[in-house]
Structure formats: structure tokens, C-alpha cells
C-alpha positions as CSV (number, residue, x, y, z in Angstrom):
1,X,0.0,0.0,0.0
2,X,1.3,3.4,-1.2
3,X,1.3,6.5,1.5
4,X,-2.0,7.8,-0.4
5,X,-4.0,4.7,0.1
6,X,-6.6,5.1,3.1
7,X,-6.5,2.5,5.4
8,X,-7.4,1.8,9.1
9,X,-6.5,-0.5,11.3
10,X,-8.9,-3.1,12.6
11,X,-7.4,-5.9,14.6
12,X,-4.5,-5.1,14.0
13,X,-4.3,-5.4,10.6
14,X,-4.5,-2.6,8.0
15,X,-7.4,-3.0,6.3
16,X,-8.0,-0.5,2.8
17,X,-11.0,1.7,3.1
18,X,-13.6,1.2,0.8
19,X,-14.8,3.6,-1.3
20,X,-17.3,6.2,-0.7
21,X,-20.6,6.2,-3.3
22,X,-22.8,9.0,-3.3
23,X,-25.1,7.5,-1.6
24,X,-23.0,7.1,1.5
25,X,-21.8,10.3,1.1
26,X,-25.3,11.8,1.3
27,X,-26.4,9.7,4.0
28,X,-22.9,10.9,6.1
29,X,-24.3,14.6,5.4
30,X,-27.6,13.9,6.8
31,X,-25.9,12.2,9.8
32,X,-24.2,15.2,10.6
33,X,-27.0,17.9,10.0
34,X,-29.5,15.8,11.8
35,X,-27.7,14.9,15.1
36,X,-25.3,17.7,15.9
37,X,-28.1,20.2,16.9
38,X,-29.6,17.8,19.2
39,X,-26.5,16.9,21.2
40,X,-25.9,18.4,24.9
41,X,-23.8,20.4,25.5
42,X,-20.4,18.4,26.9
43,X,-20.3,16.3,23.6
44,X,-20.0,16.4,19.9
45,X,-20.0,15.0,16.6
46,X,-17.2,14.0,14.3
47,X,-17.0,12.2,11.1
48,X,-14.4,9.9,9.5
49,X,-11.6,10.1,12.4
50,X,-10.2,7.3,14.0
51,X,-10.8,6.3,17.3
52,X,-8.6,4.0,19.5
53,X,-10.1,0.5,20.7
54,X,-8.1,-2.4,22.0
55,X,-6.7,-3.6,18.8
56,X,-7.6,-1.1,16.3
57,X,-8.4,2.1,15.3
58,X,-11.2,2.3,12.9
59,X,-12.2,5.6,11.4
60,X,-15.9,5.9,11.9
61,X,-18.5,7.0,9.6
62,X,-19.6,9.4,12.4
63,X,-19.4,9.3,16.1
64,X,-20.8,11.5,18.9
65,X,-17.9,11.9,21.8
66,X,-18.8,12.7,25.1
67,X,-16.2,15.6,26.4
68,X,-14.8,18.9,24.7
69,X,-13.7,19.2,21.4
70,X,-10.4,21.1,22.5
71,X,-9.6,18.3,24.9
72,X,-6.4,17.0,23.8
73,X,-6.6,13.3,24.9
74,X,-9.9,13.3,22.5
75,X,-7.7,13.4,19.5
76,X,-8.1,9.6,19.3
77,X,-11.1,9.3,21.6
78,X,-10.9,5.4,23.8
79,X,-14.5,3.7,24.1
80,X,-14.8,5.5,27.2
81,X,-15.8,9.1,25.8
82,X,-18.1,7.0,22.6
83,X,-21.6,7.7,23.3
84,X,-22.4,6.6,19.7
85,X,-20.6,4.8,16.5
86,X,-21.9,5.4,13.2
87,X,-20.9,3.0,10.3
88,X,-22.8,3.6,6.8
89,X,-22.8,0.5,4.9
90,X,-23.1,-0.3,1.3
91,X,-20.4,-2.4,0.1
92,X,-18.8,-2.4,3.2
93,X,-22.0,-4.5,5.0
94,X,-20.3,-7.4,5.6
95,X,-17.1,-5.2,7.3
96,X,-19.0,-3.6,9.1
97,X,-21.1,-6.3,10.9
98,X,-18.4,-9.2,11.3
99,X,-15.0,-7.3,11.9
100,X,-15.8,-4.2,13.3
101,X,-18.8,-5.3,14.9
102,X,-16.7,-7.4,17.3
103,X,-14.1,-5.2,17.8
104,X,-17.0,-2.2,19.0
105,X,-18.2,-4.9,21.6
106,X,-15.0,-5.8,22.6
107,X,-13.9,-2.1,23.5
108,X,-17.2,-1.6,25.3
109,X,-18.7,1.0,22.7
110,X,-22.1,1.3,24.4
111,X,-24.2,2.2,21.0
112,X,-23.5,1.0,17.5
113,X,-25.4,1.9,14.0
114,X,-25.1,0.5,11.1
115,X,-27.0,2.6,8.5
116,X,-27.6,-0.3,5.6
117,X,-28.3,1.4,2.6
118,X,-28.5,-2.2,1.0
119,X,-31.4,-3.3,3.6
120,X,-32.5,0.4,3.6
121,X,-32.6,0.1,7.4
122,X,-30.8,1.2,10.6
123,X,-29.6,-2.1,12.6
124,X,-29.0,-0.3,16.3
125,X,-26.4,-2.4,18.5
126,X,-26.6,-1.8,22.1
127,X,-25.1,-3.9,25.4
128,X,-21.5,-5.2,24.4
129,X,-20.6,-8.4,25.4
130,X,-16.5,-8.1,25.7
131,X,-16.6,-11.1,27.3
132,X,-18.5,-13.6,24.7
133,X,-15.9,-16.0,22.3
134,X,-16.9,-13.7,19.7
135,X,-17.5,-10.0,21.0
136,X,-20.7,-8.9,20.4
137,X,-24.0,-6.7,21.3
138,X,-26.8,-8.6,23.5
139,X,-29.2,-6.2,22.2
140,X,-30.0,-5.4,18.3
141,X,-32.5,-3.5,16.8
142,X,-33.7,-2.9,13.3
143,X,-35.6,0.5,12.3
144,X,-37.0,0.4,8.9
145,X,-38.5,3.3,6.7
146,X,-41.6,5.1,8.1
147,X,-39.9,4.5,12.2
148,X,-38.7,6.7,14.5
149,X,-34.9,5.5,15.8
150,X,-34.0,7.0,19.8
151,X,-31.3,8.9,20.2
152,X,-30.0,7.8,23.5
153,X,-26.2,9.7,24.9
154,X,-25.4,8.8,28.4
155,X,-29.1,7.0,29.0
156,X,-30.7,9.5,28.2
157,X,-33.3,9.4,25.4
158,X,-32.6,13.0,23.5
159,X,-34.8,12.6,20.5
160,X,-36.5,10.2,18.0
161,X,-35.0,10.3,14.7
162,X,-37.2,9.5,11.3
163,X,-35.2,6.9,9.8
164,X,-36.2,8.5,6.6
165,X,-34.2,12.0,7.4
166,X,-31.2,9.6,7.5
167,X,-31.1,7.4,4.7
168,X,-30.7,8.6,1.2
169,X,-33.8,8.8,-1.4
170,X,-34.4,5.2,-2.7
């Protein structure tokens, strides 16, 4: 892999990015417009920066952080301060749900989406099991056009989101 090549590392191996349709792209945009004016104050959002787990550091489709945005040791924000994780998944579905699926749980990541644009749906991962052979969530949710999703940052339900504001026109 060349120095221009995006990668991340999951696992610890690095892992090429896939790339970005427009679709994804849009549904990264709504992401952003729709959840940033609902966050309290004492977090905020961020798109496509890495985070640091156990084994990895996987650059999130969006996340919202719990802390400041000058805070220095949130540069590569630890499970600890990840309120939320935001994957968007077209041709990276099947990344997304077996590699960095486990490796979320594993960390302790207390909320996980997975916006399927495949599925058109929003899967919603929530009580990591670090301990299982297999990390994983014990809880998993699917919201489907026409549903309202919770927003939920530190237990705390902040909104209901139409499922349709955040995926892209069929």
C-alpha cells in the first residue's frame, strides 16, 4: 500500500478503506446535519476520524464523543468518551457487521449503527458483550422506513429520529 492509500487498522491489521458512493456520502451529510443540533452540551459530533479501541483504530462513519472538542486526549477518543458509532454500509456491510462489529463490543462501545443502505434500514447495537468467544451486542434493533430511531447519549433518550431523514432517497 502506497502512503496515499486510506486504510485503518482493525485488529491489528490494516485494512484498505472502501470507497465512498454517493449514496453514502449523502447519508454521512444527513448524519451530521441531523444529530449535531440535538447533542448536549459536553459532547460532539465528528465524522471519518479514527478512534482508538483495544486492537484497532477504525475511522468511523460518524461518532458523537462525550467531552470537549479542544480536549487534547480526545484526539483519538478510547471507548470511554463514545456515546455513539456510526458505520454507513453499502459495500462495506459485511465489514462492518463481522470485523468491526466485534471489535466495538470488545472495546465496550455502548451504542453501534449500522445505516444499511443495502437493507434500507438502521440495525442499532446496544449492550456489548466483551466477554463472549466472539464479542458482540446482546441487544440489536432494526428500524425500517416510516420509524422513529431513539437517540440515547449517556441514557438519556434526547430525541427520536425519522429513519427516513437519515437514509438517502431510494
Amino acid at each position: 500500500m502506497g502512503s496515499e492509500d486510506r486504510v485503518e487498522l482493525l485488529e491489528g491489521v490494516l485494512v484498505r478503506k472502501m470507497k465512498k458512493i454517493d449514496p453514502h456520502i449523502l447519508a454521512t451529510r444527513r448524519c451530521r446535519r441531523i444529530l449535531v443540533p440535538l447533542l448536549p452540551a459536553g459532547s460532539f459530533y465528528e465524522a471519518d476520524q479514527p478512534v482508538s479501541l483495544l486492537d484497532s483504530e477504525p475511522e468511523p462513519d460518524g461518532v458523537i464523543i462525550i467531552g470537549s472538542v479542544d480536549d487534547a486526549q480526545l484526539t483519538r477518543p478510547s471507548a470511554a468518551h463514545l456515546a455513539l458509532v456510526i458505520e454507513i454500509a453499502d459495500t462495506s456491510l459485511s465489514r462492518d457487521r463481522k470485523l468491526k462489529l466485534p471489535s466495538y463490543a470488545r472495546a465496550g462501545v455502548v451504542c453501534y449503527w449500522i445505516i444499511n443502505l443495502i437493507d434500507r434500514q438502521i440495525e442499532v447495537y446496544t449492550k456489548p458483550d466483551p466477554t463472549a468467544d466472539l464479542p458482540t451486542y446482546l441487544d440489536r434493533k432494526i428500524f425500517t422506513p416510516g420509524q422513529r430511531l431513539p437517540l440515547v447519549i449517556e441514557q438519556k433518550t434526547l430525541a427520536e429520529i425519522a429513519v427516513d431523514d437519515l437514509l438517502p432517497p431510494a
